[in-house]
N, C-alpha and C positions, 0 to 999 in steps of 0.2 A: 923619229928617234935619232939618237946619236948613232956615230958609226959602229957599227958592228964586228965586236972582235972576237965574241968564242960563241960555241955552239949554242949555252945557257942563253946568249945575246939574239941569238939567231931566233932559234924557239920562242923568246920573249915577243918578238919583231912582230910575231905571227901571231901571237896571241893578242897584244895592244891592238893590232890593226884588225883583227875581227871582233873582236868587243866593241872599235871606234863604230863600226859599220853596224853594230847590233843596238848601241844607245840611239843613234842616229836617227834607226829606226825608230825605236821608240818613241821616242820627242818628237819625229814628225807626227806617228799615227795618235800620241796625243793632244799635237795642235792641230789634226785633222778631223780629230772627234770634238772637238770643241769648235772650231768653225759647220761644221755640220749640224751640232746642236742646236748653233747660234742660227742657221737659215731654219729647222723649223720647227723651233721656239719663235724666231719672229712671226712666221705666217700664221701662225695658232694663236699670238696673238693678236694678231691684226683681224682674224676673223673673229676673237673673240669680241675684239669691240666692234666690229659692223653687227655683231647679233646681240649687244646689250642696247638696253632703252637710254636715250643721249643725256638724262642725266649722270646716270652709272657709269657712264663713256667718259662723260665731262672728270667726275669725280678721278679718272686715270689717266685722265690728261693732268690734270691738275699734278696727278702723285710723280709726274715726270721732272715738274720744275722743283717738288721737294726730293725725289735724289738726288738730282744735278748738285742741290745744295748742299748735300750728304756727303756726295763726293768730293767735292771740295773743300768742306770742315771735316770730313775722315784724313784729307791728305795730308794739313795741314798738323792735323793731330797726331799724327803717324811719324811725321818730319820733328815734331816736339819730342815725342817721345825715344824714338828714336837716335837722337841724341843724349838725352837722360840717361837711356840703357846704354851708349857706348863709353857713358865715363864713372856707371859704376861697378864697385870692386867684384868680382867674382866670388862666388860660392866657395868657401873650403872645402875644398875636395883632393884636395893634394895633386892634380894632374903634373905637375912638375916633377912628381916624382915617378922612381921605377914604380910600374904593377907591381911589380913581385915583391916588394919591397913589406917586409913584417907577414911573407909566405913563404918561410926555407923550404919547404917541403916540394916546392916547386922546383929548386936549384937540384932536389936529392936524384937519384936513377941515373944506373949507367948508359941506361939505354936509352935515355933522352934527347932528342937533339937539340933542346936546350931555346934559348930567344933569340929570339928573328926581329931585324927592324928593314922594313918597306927596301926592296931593290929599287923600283919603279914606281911610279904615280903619274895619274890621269885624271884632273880634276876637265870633265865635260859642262858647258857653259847652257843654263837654259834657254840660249838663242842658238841653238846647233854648233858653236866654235868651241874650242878646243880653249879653254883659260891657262894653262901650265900640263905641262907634262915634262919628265926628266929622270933621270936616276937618282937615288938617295934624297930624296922629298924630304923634307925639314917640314914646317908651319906652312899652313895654307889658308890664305885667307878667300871665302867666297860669301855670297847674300843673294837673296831673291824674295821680292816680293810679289802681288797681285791683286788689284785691287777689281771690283765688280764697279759696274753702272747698271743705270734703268731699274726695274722694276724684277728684275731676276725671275719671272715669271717663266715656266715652259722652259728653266736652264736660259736661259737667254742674259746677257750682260755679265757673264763668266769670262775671268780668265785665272790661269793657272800654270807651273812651269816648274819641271823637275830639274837639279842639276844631278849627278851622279860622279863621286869620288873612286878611284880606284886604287888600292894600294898594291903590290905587286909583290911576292913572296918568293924565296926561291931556297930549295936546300936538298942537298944530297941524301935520300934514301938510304940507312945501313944494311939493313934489312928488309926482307918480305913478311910486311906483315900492317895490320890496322894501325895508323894514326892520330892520336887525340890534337887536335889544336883549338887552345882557348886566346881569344883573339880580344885585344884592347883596344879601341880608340877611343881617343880624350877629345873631350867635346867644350870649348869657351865661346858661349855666346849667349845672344836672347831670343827670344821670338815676340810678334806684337801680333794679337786675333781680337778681331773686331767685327761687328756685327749687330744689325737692331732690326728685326725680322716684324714686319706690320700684320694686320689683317689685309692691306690691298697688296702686299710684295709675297715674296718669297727669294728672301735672302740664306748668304751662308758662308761663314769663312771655315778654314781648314789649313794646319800645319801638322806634318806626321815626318817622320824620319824613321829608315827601317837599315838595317844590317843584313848582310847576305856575304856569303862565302862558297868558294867553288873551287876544287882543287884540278890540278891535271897532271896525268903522267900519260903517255902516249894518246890522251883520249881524256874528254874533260867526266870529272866527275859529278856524281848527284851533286845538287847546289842546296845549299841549309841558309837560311835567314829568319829574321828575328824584327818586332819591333820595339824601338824604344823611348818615342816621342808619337802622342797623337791626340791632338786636338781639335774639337770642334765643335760646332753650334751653332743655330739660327739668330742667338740672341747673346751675344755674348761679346766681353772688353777684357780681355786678358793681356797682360805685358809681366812678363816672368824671364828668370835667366834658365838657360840648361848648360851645368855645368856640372865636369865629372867624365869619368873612365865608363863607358860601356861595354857589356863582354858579351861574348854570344860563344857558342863551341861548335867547333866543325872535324869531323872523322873520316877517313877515305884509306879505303885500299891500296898500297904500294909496293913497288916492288922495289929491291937495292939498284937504284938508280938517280939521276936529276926527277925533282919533283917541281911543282909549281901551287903557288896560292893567290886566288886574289881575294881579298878583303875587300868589300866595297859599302858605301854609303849612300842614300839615296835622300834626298832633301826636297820636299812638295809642298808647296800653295797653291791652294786657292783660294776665290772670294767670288762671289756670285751676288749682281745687286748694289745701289749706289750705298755706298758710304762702309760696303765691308770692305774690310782691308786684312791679308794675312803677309806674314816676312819671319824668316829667319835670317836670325844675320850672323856671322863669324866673320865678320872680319873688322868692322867702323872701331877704334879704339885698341889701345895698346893691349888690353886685356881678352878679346876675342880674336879668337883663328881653331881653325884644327890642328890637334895636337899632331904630332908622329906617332902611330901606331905600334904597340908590338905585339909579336905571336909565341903563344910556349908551345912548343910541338915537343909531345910524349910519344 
């Protein structure tokens, strides 16, 4: 973080850096269940073929040099495509504009503390690094994909990789008493899910994206999340934009004091199996990124 100059600063310090140590976790323990799946899923199938008769065997040898070839005409498909969706126009959905904008009812209440835009942000990278992090977060561009190999049999030829966004909220408590917060982020991008599932494979792609919120005042509050993207299938070619304000609502007990919120994002692929391929992207082209978020706390 930057230097630390008031208390609000201080408090934030501790918060950023035990969240850093809690994704971390994450993302290791699920590249460590996906390398574990991958040891045995292979041995199960490796005994599966010393106990089939050597034509049956043959026939799974053979299916190996047709993913290989799956894999590399999904990549290249992917890379077409993938281009195509970065130079077209976005969904009308007004994200340039205020939420609140054509909702006065939101501006009304004395006792409202009214809209919040992000203190801090922590965009964490699906290879364990740290992509941006800083104060007053504008537009954030990230992407991740995953593509499968082999025969996806027993989970085996899986990969997959979460990145996770954090936006940071912070506002002074007037009173003791319940907090409503209805929380925006604007979403510009696309995603690509592919997938051709055989009678000798077992393939799988997958894109999902979920919202979560967790407030703190001396001590962190119940956490509430929501999803708002999830796709998937054995057998499946989808290439689609997601674009638009997503809302989700978060409530917590407070006392008249500094309060805290994070808003966070979470973004997953996978792809299991030669030639699936899953990606969301927000960033390739002038018209994808994450927007800036805002929060209306009641």
């Amino acid at each position: 973080m930057e230097k630390i100059t008031t208390e609000t600063d201080r408090v934030l310090e501790q918060l950023v850096a035990a969240r850093r140590e809690e994704v971390v976790g994450l993302q290791k323990a699920q590249a460590d269940r996906l390398q574990q799946l991958e040891r045995t899923g292979q041995q199960r199938l490796s005994d599966l073929r010393d106990s089939l008769p050597k034509d049956i065997a043959a026939v799974l040898q053979n299916q190996d040099t047709y993913n290989e070839e799956q894999t590399a005409q999904t990549e290249k498909l992917a890379g077409d495509m993938r281009r195509e969706m970065a130079e077209a126009e976005p969904l009308a959905t007004g994200t340039g504009l205020h939420p609140g904008a054509g909702q006065g009812s939101l501006g009304a209440g004395a006792a409202a503390v009214g809209w919040l835009t992000p203190y801090y942000a922590t965009l964490h990278g699906s290879d364990g690094t740290v992509y941006w992090q800083g104060y007053n977060p504008g537009q954030l561009d990230t992407w991740l994909s995953a593509s499968g190999s082999g025969s996806g049999l027993f989970g085996t030829g899986a990969g997959s990789f979460t990145v996770y966004i954090d936006w940071w909220f912070t506002f002074r408590a007037p009173e003791n008493r319940n907090y409503a917060h209805t929380i925006y982020i604007p979403f510009n991008g696309f995603h690509i899910v592919r997938s051709d599932d055989g009678f000798w494979d077992s393939k799988e792609a997958k894109v999902r994206i979920d919202l979560s919120a967790v407030g703190y005042q001396y001590n962190y509050k119940a956490t509430g999340s929501t999803n708002v993207l999830d796709i998937s299938d054995d057998n499946i070619n989808v290439n689609d934009r997601f674009d638009g304000w997503r809302t989700m609502y978060y409530s917590d007990l407070l006392g008249a004091d500094q309060a805290y919120l994070r808003a966070s994002a979470s973004l997953y692929v996978y792809a299991r199996g030669g030639g699936s391929h899953a990606q969301l992207n927000f960033s390739d082209g002038n018209a994808n990124y994450l927007g800036v978020p805002w929060v209306y706390v009641t």
